[in-house]
matplotlib code that plots the C-alpha trace (Angstrom):
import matplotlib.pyplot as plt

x = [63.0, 59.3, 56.8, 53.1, 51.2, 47.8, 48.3, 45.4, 43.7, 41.9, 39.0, 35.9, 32.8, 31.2, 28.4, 25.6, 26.1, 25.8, 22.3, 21.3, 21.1, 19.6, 16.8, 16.8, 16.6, 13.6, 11.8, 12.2, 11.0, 8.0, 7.2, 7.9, 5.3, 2.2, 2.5, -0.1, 0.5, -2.5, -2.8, -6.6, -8.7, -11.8, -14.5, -14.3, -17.5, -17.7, -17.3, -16.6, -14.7, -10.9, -9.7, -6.4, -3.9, -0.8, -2.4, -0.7, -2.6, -5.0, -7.7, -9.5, -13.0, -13.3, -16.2, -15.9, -16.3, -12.9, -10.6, -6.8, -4.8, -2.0, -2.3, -2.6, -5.8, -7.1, -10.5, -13.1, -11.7, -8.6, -8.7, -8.7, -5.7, -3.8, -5.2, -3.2, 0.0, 0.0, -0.7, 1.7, 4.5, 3.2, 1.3, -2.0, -4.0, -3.0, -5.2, -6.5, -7.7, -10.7, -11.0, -13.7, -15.5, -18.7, -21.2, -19.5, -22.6, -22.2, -22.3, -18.5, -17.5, -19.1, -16.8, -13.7, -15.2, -15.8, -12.2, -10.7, -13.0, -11.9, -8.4, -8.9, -10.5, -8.3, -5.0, -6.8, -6.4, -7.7, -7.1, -9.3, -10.6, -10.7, -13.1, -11.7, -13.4, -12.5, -13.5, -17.1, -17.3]
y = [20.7, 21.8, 20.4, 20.4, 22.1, 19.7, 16.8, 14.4, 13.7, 10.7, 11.2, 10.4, 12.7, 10.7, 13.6, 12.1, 9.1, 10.4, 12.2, 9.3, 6.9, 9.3, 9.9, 5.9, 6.1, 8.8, 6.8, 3.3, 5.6, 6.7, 3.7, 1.8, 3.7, 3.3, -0.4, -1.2, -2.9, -4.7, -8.2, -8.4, -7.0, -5.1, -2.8, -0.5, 1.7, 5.0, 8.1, 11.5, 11.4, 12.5, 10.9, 9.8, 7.8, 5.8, 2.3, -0.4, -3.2, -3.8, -6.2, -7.3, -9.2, -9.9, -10.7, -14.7, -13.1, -14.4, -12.1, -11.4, -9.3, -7.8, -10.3, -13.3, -15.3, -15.7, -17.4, -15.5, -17.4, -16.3, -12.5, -11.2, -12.6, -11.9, -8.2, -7.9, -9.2, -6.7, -4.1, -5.1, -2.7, -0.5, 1.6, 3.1, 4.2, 2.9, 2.6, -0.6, -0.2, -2.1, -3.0, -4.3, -5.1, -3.2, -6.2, -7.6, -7.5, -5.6, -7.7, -9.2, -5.5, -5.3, -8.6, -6.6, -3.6, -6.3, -7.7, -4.2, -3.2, -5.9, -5.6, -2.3, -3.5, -6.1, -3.6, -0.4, 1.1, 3.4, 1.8, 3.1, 1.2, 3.3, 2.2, 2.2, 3.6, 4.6, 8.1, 9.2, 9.0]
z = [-36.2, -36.8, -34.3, -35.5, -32.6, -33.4, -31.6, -31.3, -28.3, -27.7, -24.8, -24.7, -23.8, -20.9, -20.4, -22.6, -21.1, -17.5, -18.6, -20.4, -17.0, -15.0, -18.0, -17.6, -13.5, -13.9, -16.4, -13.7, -10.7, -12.5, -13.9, -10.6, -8.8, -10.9, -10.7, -8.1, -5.0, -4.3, -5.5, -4.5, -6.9, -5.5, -6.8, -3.8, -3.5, -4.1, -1.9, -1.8, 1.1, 1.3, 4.5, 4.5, 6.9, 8.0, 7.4, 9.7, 8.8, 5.3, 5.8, 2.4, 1.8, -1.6, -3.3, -2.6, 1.4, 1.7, 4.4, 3.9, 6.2, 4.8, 1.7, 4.3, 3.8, 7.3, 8.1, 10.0, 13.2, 12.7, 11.8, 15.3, 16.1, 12.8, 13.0, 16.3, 15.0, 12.1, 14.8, 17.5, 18.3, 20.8, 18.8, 20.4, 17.9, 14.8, 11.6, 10.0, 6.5, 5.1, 1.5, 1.0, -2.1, -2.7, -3.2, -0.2, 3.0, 5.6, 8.6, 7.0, 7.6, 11.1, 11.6, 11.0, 13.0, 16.0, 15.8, 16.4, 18.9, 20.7, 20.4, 21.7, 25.1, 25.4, 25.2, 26.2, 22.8, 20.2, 17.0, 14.0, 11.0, 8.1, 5.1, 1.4, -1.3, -4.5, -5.8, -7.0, -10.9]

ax = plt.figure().add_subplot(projection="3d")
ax.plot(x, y, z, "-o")
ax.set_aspect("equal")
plt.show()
């Protein structure tokens, strides 16, 4: 009896397949991140500053002088009160990030400024309010 010693073997090579999904993962995750969060659209003015921080709270005036916090619209009654909740936790000094549009006046920012102050007086804390801006051209 003569045996043939080639058999045929019926597998299949799963490895291009493995580096194809994670070439399909990489491409999502980069993708995923450039996609902006911010549904209000601002021209933030320009600065040369490089401050950055934890936000806990984003508080937006657009350029209707309408406030959001935290993509909320709030009314200027309201955005004291709406600033604490998004602050709550017992954190003592945490940041609140203004994004405000550039032809916005100032006195709408000294509103925001005002609101935090007084939170801080109210709870004996040190929260800060940071200014957006976008980069200097």
């Amino acid at each position: 009896m003569i045996q043939s010693q080639n058999k045929v073997r019926i597998s299949v090579n799963s490895s291009s397949m493995s580096d194809l999904v994670f070439l399909l993962l990489i491409f999502f995750m980069i993708t995923s991140t450039m996609i902006s969060p911010n549904a209000v659209k601002l021209l933030l003015p320009e600065s040369n500053s490089k401050t950055m921080a934890k936000q806990n709270v984003t508080v937006y005036i657009d350029e209707a002088y309408n406030f959001q916090v935290n993509n909320v619209p709030v009314t200027a009654e309201t955005l004291e009160p709406s600033i604490a909740a998004g602050i709550e936790g017992g954190i003592d000094d945490a940041c609140v990030v203004l994004r405000a549009d550039k032809t916005v006046p100032v006195q709408y920012v000294v509103n925001v400024i005002d609101a935090v102050n007084d939170i801080n007086d109210q709870t004996h804390s040190k929260h800060k309010v940071i200014l957006a801006t976008s980069p200097k051209q």
